[in-house]
C-alpha positions in Angstrom: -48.4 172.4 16.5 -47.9 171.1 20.0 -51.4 171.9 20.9 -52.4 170.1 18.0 -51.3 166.9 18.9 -52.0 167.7 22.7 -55.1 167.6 21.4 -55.6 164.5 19.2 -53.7 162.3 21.5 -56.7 163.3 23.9 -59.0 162.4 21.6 -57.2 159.1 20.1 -57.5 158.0 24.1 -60.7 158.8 24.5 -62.1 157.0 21.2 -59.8 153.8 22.3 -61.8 154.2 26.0 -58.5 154.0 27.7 -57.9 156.3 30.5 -55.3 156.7 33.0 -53.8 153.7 34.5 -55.0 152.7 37.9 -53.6 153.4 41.0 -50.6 150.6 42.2 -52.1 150.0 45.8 -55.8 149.0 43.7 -53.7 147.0 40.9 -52.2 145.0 43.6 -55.6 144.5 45.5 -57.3 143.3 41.9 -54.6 140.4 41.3 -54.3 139.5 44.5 -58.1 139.0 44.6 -57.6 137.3 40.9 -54.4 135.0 42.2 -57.0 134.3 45.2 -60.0 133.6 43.1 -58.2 131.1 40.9 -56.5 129.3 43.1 -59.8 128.9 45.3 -61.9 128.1 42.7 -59.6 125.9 40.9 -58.7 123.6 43.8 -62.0 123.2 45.3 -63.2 122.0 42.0 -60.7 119.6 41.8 -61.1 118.5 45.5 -64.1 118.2 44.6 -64.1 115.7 42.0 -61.9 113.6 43.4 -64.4 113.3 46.6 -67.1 112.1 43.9 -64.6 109.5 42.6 -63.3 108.0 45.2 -65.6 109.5 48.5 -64.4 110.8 51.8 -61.2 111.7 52.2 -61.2 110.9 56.2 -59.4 114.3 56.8 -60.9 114.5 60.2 -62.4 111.6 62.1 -64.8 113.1 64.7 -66.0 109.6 66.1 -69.9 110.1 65.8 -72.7 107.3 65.6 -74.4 107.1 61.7 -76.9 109.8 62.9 -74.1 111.9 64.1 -72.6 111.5 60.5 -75.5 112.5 58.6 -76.2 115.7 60.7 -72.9 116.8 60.4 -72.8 116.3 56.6 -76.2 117.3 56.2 -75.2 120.7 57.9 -71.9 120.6 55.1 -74.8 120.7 52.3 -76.4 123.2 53.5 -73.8 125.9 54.5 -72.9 125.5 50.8 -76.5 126.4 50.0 -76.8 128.7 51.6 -73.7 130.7 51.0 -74.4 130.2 47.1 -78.5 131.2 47.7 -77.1 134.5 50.4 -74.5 136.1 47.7 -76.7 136.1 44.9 -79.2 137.6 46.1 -79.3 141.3 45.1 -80.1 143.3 48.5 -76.8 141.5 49.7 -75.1 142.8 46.3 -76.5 146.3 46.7 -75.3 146.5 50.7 -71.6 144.8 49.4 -71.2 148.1 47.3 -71.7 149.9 49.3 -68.3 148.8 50.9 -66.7 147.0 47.4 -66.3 147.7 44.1 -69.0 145.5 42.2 -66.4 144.5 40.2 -64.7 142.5 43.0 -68.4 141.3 43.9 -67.7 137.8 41.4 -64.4 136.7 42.5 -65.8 137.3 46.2 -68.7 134.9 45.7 -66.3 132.2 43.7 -63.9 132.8 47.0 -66.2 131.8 49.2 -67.8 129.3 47.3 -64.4 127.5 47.4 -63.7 128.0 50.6 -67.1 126.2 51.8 -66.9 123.6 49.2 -63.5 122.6 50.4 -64.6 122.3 53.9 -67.0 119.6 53.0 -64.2 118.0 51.2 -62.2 118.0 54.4 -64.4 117.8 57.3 -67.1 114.8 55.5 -67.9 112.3 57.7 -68.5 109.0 56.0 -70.9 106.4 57.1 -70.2 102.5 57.5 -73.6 101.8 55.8 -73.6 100.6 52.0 -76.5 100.9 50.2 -74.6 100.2 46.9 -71.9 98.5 45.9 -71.2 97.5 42.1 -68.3 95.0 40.6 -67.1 94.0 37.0 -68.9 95.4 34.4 -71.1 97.8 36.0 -68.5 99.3 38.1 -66.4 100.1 35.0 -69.5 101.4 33.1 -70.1 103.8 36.3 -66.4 104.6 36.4 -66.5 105.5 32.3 -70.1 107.5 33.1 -67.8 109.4 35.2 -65.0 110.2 32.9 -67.5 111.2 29.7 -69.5 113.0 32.6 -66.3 115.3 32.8 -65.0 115.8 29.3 -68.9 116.7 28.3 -68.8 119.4 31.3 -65.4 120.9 29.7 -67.0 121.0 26.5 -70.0 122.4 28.0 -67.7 124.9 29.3 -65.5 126.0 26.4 -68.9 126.3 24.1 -69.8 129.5 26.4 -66.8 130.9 25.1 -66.5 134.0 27.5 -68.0 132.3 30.6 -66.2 133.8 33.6 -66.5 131.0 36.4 -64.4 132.7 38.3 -65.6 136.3 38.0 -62.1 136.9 37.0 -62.3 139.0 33.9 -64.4 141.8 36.0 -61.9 142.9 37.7 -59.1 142.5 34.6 -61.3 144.3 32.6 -61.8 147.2 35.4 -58.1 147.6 35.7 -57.0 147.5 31.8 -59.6 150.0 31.0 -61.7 147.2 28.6 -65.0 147.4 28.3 -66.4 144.3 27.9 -68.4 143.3 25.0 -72.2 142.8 24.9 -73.6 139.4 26.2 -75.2 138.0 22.6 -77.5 134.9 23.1 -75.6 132.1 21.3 -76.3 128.4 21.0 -73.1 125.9 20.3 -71.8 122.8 21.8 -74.0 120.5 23.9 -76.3 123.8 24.2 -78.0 122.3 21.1 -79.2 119.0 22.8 -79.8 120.1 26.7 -80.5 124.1 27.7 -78.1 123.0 31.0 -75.5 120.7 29.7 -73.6 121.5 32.9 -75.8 121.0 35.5 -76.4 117.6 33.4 -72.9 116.3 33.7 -73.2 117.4 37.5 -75.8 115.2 37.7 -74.2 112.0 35.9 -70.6 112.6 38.3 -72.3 112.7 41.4 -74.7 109.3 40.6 -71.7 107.4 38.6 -70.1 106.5 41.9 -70.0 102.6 42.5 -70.2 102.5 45.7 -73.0 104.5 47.2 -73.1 104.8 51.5 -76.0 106.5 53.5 -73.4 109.6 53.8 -72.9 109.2 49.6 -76.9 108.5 49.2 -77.6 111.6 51.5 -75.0 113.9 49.4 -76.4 112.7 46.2 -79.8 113.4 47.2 -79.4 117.3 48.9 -77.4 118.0 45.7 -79.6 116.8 42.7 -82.4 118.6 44.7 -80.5 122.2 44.7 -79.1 121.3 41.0 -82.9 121.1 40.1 -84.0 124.2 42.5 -81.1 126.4 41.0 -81.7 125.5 37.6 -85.0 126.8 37.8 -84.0 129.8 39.4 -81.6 130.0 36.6 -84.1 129.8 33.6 -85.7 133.1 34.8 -82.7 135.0 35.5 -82.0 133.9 31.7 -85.5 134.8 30.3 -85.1 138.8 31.9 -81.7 138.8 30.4 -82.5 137.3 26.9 -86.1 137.5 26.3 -88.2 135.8 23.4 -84.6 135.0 22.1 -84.3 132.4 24.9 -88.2 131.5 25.1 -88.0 130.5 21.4 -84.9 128.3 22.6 -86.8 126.6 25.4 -89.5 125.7 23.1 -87.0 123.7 21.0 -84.5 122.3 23.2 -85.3 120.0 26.4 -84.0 121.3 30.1 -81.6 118.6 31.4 -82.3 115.3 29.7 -81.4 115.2 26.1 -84.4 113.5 23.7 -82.7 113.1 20.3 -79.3 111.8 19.0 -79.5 114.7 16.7 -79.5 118.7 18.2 -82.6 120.0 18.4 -80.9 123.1 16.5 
């Protein structure tokens, strides 16, 4: 009788795909690198955005000429670039597992990414140059471009559904045993009028700024360029993943710039 239910309570844990729970010293690695992840990721976004409202943040003055600023926040671009373009790439992924957990490998990337993207917030030089400058009416159009700019990149956002921004449910999902359900290719939200409603929004809160200085201008200009380069990147990694499902979508629905008041689908 005690065999017995030795026995099925085996089996009733291996049909649930539970298994033992995981060691304290790795439990306490995982949420700290969760904790860390989240706090990185959340904070740089929202230094972020308020460096595209209101502009520099003159965190550090460093006293350079114009073409001393523009090098300087040129070089803030492109370390953000590059650490996106570097981590992504999968011989770096294959040598990082060799040394961590590929479940870590998400939450590692948004780490970093925060990390870089709040040292542009606080070492950005801003120039003394205007280029653009806006009052009454068009500076509170610009402002309210800027507001609908981020309630459609939330709703952009929640229409994913199980979208993991944070590579955050990786490493949950590794520790409670879940295995984590199949990615299904499903159009809702703003999906139906743009394929990248996000990267759209990006677009709109970076140019709704009413005041625009060579720094701003330069920003503006290195972003919407790797926006454009990574979205392309983007629609391949989605066609190998998704195949004719996601062909059949493009054919229907524009890239970035929505065409119709009504959703394509």
């Amino acid at each position: 009788m005690n065999n017995r239910k030795q026995k099925s309570g085996t089996s009733d844990r291996k049909a649930s795909g539970s298994s033992d729970p995981k060691p304290l010293s790795y439990r306490m690695m995982a949420y700290t690198v969760v904790m860390l992840s989240a706090a990185f990721g959340q904070v740089s976004l929202l230094a972020l955005g308020l460096f595209l409202y209101q502009g520099s943040f003159h965190l550090v003055q460093l006293n350079l000429d114009e073409a001393g600023i523009l090098w300087i926040d040129a070089g803030l671009c492109m370390a953000f670039f590059i650490q996106h373009s570097f981590m992504v790439r999968k011989r770096y992924r294959k040598w990082l597992a060799k040394y961590i957990r590929y479940e870590f490998h998400p939450a590692l990337y948004s780490i970093a990414s925060g990390i870089v993207l709040l040292g542009i917030v606080v070492f950005w030089q801003q120039s003394g140059m205007i280029v653009f400058s806006s009052q009454g009416a068009v500076y509170w159009l610009l402002r309210g471009v800027y507001f609908l700019s981020i309630a459609g990149f939330a709703w952009g956002n929640l229409s994913l559904g199980t979208f993991d921004s944070f590579g955050l449910n990786s490493i949950l999902n590794h520790v409670r045993d879940i295995k984590p359900a199949p990615r299904n290719f499903v159009v809702r939200g703003p999906y139906r009028w743009v394929r990248h409603p996000l990267y759209f929004c990006s677009l709109l809160m970076i140019w709704s700024c009413p005041y625009i200085s060579m720094d701003r201008l330069l920003f503006n200009m290195l972003f919407t360029v790797w926006i454009v380069i990574g979205m392309r990147m983007e629609e391949r990694d989605l066609l190998d993943v998704f195949g004719k499902a996601y062909q059949e979508y493009r054919e229907k629905v524009p890239i970035l710039i929505p065409t119709r008041i009504r959703p394509s689908i």
